[in-house]
Structure formats: C-alpha cells, structure tokens
C-alpha positions as CSV (number, residue, x, y, z in Angstrom):
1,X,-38.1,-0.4,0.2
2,X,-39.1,-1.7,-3.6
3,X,-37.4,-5.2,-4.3
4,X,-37.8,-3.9,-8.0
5,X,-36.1,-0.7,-7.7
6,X,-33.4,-2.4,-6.0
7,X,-32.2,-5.1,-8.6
8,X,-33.1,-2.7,-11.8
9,X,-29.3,-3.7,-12.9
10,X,-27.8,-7.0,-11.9
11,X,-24.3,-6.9,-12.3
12,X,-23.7,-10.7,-12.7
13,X,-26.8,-11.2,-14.9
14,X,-25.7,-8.7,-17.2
15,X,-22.2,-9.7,-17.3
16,X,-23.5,-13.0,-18.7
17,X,-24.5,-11.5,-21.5
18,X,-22.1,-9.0,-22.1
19,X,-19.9,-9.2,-25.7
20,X,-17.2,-6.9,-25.2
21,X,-13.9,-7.6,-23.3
22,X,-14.1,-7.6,-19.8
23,X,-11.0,-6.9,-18.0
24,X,-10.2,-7.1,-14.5
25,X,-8.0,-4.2,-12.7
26,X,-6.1,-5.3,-9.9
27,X,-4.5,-8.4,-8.8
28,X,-4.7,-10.5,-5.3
29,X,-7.5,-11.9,-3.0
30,X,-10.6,-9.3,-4.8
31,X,-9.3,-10.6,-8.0
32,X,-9.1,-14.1,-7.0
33,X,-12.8,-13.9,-5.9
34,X,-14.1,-12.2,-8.7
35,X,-12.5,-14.5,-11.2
36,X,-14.5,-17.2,-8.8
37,X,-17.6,-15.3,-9.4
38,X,-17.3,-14.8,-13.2
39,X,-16.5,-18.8,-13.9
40,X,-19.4,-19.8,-11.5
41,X,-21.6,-17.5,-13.8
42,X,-19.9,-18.1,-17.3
43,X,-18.7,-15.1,-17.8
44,X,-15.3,-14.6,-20.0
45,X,-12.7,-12.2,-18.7
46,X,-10.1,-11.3,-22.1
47,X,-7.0,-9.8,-19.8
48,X,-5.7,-7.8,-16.3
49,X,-4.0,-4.4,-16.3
50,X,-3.0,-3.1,-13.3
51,X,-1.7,0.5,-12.1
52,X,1.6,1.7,-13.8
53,X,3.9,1.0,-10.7
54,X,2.7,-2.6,-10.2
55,X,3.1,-3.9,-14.2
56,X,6.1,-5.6,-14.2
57,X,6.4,-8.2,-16.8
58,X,4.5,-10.2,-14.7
59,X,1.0,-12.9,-15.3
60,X,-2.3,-13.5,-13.5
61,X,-4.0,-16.4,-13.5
62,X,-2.5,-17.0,-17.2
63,X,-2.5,-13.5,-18.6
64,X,-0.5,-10.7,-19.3
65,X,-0.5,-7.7,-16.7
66,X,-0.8,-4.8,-18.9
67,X,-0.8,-1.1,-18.3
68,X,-4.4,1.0,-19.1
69,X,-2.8,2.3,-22.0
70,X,-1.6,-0.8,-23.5
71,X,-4.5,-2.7,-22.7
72,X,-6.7,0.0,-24.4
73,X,-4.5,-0.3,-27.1
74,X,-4.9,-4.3,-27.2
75,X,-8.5,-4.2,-26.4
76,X,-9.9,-1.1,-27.6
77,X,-11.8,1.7,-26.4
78,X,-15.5,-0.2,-25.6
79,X,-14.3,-2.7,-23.0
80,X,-16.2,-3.2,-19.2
81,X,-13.5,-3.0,-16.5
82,X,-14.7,-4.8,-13.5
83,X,-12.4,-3.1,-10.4
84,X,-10.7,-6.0,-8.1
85,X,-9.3,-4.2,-5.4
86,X,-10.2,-2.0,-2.2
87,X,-9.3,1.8,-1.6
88,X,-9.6,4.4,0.8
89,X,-6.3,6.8,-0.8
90,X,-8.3,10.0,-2.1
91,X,-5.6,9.9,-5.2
92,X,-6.8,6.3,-6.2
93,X,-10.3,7.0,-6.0
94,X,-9.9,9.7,-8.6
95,X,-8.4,7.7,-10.8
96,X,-10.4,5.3,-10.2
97,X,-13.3,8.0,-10.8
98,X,-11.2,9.3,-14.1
99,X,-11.0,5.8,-15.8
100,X,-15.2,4.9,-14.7
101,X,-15.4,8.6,-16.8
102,X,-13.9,7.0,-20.1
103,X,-14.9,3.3,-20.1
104,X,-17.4,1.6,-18.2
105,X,-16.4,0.3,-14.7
106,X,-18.1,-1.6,-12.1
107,X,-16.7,-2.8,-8.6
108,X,-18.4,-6.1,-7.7
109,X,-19.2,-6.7,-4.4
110,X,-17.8,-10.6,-3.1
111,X,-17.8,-11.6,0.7
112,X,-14.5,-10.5,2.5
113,X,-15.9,-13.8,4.6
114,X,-18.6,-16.5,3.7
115,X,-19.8,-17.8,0.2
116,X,-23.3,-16.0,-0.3
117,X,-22.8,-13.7,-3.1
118,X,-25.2,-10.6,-3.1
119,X,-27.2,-10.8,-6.4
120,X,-30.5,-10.8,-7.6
121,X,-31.1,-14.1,-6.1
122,X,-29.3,-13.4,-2.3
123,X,-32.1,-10.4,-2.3
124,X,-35.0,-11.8,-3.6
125,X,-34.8,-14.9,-0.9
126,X,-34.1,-12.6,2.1
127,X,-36.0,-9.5,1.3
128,X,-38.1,-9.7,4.4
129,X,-35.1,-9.3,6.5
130,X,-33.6,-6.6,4.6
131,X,-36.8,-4.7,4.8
132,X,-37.0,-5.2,8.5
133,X,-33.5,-4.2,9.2
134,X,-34.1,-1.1,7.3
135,X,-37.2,0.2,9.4
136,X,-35.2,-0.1,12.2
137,X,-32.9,2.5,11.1
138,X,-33.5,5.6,13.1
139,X,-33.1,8.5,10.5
140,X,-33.5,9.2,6.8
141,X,-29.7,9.4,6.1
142,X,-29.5,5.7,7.3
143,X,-32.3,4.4,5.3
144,X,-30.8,6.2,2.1
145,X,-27.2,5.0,2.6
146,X,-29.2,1.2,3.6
147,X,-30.6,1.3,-0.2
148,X,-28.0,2.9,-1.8
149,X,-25.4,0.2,-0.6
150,X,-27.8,-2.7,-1.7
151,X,-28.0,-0.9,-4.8
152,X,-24.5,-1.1,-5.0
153,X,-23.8,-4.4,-4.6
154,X,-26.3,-5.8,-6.8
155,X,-25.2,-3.6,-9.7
156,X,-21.6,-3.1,-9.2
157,X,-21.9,0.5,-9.9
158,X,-19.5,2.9,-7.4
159,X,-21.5,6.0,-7.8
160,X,-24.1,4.8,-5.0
161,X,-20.9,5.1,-2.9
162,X,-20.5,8.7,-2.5
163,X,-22.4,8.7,0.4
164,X,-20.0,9.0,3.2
165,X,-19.5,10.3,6.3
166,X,-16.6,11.6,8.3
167,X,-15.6,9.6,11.1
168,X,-15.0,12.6,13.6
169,X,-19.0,13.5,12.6
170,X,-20.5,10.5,13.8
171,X,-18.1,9.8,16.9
172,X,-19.0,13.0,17.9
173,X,-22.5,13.8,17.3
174,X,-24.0,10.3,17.0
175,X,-22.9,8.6,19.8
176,X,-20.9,11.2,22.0
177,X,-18.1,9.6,22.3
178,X,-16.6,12.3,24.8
179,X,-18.5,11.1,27.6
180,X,-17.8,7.4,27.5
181,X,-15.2,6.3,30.3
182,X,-15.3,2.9,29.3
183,X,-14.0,0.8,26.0
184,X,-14.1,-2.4,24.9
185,X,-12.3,-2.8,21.5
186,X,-13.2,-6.3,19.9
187,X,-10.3,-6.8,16.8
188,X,-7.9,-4.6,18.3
189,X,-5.1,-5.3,16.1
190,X,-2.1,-3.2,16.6
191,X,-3.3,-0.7,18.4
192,X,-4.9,2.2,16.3
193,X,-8.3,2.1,17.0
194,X,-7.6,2.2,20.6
195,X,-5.3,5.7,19.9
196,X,-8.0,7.1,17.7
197,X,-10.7,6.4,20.4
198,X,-8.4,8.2,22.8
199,X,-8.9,10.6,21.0
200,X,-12.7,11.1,20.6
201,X,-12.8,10.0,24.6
202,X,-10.5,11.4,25.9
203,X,-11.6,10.3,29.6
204,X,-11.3,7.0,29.3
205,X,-10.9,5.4,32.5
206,X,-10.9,1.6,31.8
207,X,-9.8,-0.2,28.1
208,X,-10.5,-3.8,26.8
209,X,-8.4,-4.7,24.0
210,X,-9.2,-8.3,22.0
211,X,-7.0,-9.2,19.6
212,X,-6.9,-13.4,18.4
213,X,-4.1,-13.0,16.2
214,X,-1.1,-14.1,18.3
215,X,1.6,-12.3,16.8
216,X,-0.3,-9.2,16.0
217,X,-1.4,-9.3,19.9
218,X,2.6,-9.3,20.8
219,X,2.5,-5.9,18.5
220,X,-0.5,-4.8,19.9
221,X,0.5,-5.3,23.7
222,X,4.4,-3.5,22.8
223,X,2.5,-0.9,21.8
224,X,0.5,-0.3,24.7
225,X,3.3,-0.2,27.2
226,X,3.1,2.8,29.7
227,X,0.2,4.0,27.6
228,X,-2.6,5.9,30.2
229,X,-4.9,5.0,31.1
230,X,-3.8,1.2,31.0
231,X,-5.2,-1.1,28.9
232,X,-6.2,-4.8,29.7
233,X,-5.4,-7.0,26.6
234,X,-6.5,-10.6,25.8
235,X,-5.5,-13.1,23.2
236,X,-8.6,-14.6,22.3
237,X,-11.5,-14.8,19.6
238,X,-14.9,-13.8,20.4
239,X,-17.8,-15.9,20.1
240,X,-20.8,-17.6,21.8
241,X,-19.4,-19.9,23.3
242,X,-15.7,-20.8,25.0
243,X,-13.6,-23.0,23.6
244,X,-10.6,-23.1,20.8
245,X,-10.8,-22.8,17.2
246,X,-8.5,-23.3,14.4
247,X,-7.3,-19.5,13.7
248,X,-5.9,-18.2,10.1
249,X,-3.7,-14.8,10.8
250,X,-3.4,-13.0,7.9
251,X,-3.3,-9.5,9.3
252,X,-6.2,-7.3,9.4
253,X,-8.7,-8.7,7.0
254,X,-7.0,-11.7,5.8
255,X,-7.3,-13.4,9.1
256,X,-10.6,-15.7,10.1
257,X,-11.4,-18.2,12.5
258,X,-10.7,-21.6,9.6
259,X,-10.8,-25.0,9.9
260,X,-8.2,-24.7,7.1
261,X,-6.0,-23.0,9.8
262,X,-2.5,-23.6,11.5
263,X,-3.0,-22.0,14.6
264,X,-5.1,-23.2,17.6
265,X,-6.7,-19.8,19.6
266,X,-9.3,-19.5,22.5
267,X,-12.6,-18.3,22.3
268,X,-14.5,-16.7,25.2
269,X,-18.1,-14.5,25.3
270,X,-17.2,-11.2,26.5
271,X,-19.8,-11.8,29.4
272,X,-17.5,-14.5,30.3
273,X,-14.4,-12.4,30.1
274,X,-14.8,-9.1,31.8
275,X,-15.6,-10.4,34.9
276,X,-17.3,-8.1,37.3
277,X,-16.7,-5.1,35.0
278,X,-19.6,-6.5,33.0
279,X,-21.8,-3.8,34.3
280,X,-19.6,-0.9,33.5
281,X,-19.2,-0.9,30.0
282,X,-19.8,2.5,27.7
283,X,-18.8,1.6,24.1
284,X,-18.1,-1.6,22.7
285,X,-16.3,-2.0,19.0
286,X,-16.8,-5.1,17.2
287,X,-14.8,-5.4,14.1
288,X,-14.1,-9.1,14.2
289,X,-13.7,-10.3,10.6
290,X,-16.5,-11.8,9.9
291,X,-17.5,-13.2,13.6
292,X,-19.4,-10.4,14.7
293,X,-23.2,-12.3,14.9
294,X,-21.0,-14.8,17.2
295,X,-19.2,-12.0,19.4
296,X,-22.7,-10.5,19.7
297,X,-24.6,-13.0,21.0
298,X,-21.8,-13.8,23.8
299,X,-22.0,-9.9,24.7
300,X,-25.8,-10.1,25.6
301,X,-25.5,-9.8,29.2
302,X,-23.0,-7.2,28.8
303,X,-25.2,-5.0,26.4
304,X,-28.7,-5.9,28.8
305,X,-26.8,-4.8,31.8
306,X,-24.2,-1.6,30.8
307,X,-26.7,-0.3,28.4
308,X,-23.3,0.5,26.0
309,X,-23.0,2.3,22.9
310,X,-22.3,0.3,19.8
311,X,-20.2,0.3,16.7
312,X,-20.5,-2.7,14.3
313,X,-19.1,-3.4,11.4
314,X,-21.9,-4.3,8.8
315,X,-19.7,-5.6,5.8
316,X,-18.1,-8.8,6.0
317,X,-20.4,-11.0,5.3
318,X,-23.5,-10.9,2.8
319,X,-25.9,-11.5,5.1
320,X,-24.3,-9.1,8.0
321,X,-26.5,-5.9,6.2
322,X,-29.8,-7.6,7.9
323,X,-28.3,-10.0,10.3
324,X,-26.7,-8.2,12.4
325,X,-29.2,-5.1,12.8
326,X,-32.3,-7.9,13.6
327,X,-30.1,-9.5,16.3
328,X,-29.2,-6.5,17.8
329,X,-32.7,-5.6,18.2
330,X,-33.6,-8.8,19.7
331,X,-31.1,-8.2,22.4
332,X,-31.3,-4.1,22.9
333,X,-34.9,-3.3,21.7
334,X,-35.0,0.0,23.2
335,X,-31.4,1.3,20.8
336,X,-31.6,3.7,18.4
337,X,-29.6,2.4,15.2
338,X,-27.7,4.8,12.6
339,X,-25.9,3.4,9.7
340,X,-23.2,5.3,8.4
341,X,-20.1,4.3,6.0
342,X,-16.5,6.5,5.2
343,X,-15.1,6.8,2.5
344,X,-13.5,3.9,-0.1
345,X,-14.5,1.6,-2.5
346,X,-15.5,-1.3,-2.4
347,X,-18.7,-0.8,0.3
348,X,-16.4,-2.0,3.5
349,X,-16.4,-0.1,6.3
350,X,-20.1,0.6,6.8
351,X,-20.4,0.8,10.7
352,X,-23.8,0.7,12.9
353,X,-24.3,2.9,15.5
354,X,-26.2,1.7,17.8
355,X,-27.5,4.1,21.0
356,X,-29.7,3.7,23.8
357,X,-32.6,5.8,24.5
C-alpha cells in the first residue's frame, strides 16, 4: 500500500474549497452527520432535495426540501451533490448511479458509531496499522477491495464501490458454511440472520442468539418458537467484561451501548456465557454495532479453544478497518482472513472472514 495513492482526492479538503452549491440528498441521521462534518470543516451547504415521494412541503435543518428537478432548476446544472443516506435497493442505486452520471456526486463516509472521521489526517496517523491489517489479508481480492474501500472513504467517490460480492459466494466457498453444526449469532435482532444461516448450514445442531435490545429480543424469541433445531437466546450485550451498561435501542443500527441511554442491559463475555459449550463452537457472527473490538476480546477463550469460523463486521467504526483484523490476529494467529463487502452504498456491510488453517 502507497499512503499517496490512497489520499490523491480528499473529500473534506476539497469541499473546503469548493465554489459551487453543494447540496445534500437525503434527510435523517447520514444527513445530520454530514451537516456535522461540513460545519466542523467550514464548508457551506446552499439546500436539500430529496427523492420525489419524500418532498412534501417540508424543511431540514432550515431549508427547503426540494425535488432534483426543482433544485436543478434553483441551483443550476454545475452543483456537487454530497449523498446522505444508505442503500442496498438495486432501483436506488441506479438512480443513484443516473444522477452521479449528470452532476457530480460523492457519498461521504461518517462513523455509524464513534467520532474519528476518516480523512486525510485519520490515515496519515494510523497508516502503520492499516498497512499491517492489509498484509494480513489472505488473497488478492481482499487486498483490492481493502484499498479500494479506503479510497472510498477518503474521497467520497461510490465508483470504488462496485466491488461486491454475493453473499451465497462467500458463505459457501469461503468459509463452508455447510459443515458447521454450531452458531453463535452476536446482534441477533429479529431473527433473520439466524433463518438465512439455516440456510447455508443446514445441519445445525446447536444456536446462540444475542440480542441486547429488550424489546427487539421479545420479537426475536416470538419468532423462534418451535423453530428446529432450538435456539438458546440471551438478552445481553457483549463485551469484555460483565456488568451493565446504559443501552440506547433504536433498532438495528440506531441502537449503541450510551451513557446518554434509558435503558439499563447486562453485559457478559461470551466465554463467560456458553458455559461448557465453549469448546464446541463452529461459526461465530459478530455484528454488534459498534462493540465488536469489545465482544472480541471476551470471545478469546472461545476462539483459542473451538477453533471457529468468523464473520465480522468491519464498518462501524473508523478505526474497525485495522482494529479489528490486528486483534484478531493477536488472538487466532494461525486464521486465514478474507475481506469481502455486498452490495450498497455507503461502504457498510464489509464482513471479515476469518478461517482456520
């Protein structure tokens, strides 16, 4: 890796000095975050359109939710639109795609958790342990999607997103999913990733399903009723140590363990909370919301002992794209590590794969 050839085009930098309108498209928590970004940087945004079913006479933050059109119209033709929302729906990403083809568009990257923001500076201080986490990748496609996603979120640009993979592929033929017989799913939530892992392993013996969130873990456990093979829930955060926490449930990614919170949740290490099944562990999920480094390091003795498969998500934090692949290798040396992402925009659901030898 080049630290030069990664921060050829610094979004935030050149947004600074940028003299046509910049426009935001979307509304909610990306926009909220971006607007954050832009004051902290002193950079002017001139309006807010949104897509044709969600204009409705409405504001944000102060101005007018337009239409395209209308704010083409307004605006005119040279304007920057910075993208303020995340996707996965095919038919969004082409439009998406369609507008990027007529004006210039850039999707910044901001935490879904924490307050580093990836730019030039983020990368420049921790470049050592961005390199080192990218050696550790085992193959070629890794390595490219690695760079291609810090290109990304230094420049904002959504054409080094196009490398994706499909799910099914690396379920399959990365980890082998169809001979695992055991499952812990870490962030549970309702329910699907425990019906979609059924599905790749389908002779599944044993399920561990962790979901903090207590009224999502009432859905989560109506939905498991009679399900086969049965399915041991918990209603607890993982971390690296036990205790409680003040817990913010916002469904899926909007909920985080916050001091700013209004629940009070446990928190056990999953060596602490599988018991004697610590040694029998195949595959082990870890999409926690930002608590993964936490959940990690109280899985140690599981991962030592049951030799598992991983699958970590790499993308809610800044720091999670080096952080989590060099504590991983402290603790499982002897893994192979593949980095692969589906398809969406922003760069969220970049998983590690992580196999032993």
């Amino acid at each position: 890796m080049n630290l030069a050839d990664l921060i050829q085009k610094p979004l935030w930098e050149n947004l600074k000095n940028e003299k046509r309108p910049i426009l935001l498209y979307g509304m909610g928590n990306g926009a909220d975050k971006i607007l954050a970004c832009c004051e902290k940087f002193g950079i002017n945004i001139s309006g807010v359109f949104a897509s044709d079913g969600f204009v409705r006479n409405k504001t944000f933050h102060g101005m007018q939710i337009r239409s395209y059109s209308e704010s083409k119209r307004i605006f005119g033709e040279d304007i920057v639109v910075l993208l303020s929302f995340a996707t996965s729906l095919p038919d969004v990403i082409e439009n998406i795609k369609r507008i990027a083809s007529e004006v210039e568009l850039y999707a910044p990257d901001v935490p879904v958790y924490g307050e580093n923001i990836f730019d030039k500076e983020f990368i420049s201080v921790h470049f050592d342990e961005f390199e080192k986490a990218f050696y550790l990748m085992t193959d070629d496609r890794s390595r490219e999607l690695y760079t291609d996603i810090i290109k990304y979120k230094i420049s904002g640009n959504i054409s080094y997103l196009d490398k994706t993979d499909d799910e099914d592929d690396y379920m399959r033929n990365l980890i082998f999913a169809e001979r695992f017989s055991s499952y812990v799913d870490a962030g549970a939530y309702k329910g699907d990733t425990i019906l979609r892992q059924k599905i790749y392993s389908p002779h599944l013996k044993q399920i561990f399903a962790i979901e903090p969130d207590p009224s999502t873990y009432k859905k989560l456990c109506a939905y498991l009723v009679g399900t086969e093979p049965p399915v041991t829930a918990f209603n607890c955060g993982l971390s690296d140590k036990s205790g409680e926490t003040f817990f913010h449930g916002g469904g899926g990614r909007g909920s985080s363990f916050n001091a700013t919170g209004k629940k009070i949740i446990s928190l056990n290490k999953l060596d602490s909370l599988l018991g004697e099944s610590v040694s029998d562990i195949d595959f082990i999920k870890y999409d926690v919301e930002g608590s993964e480094y936490e959940a990690i390091i109280g899985s140690s003795e599981t991962i030592r002992s049951s030799r598992p498969s991983l699958l970590v998500s790499l993308y809610h934090r800044s720091e999670d794209l080096y952080k989590l692949p060099l504590l991983i290798n402290e603790i499982y040396p002897d893994s192979k590590m593949y980095l692969r992402r589906t398809r969406g925009i922003p760069a969220w659901d970049i998983n590690l794969l992580v196999v032993p030898e």
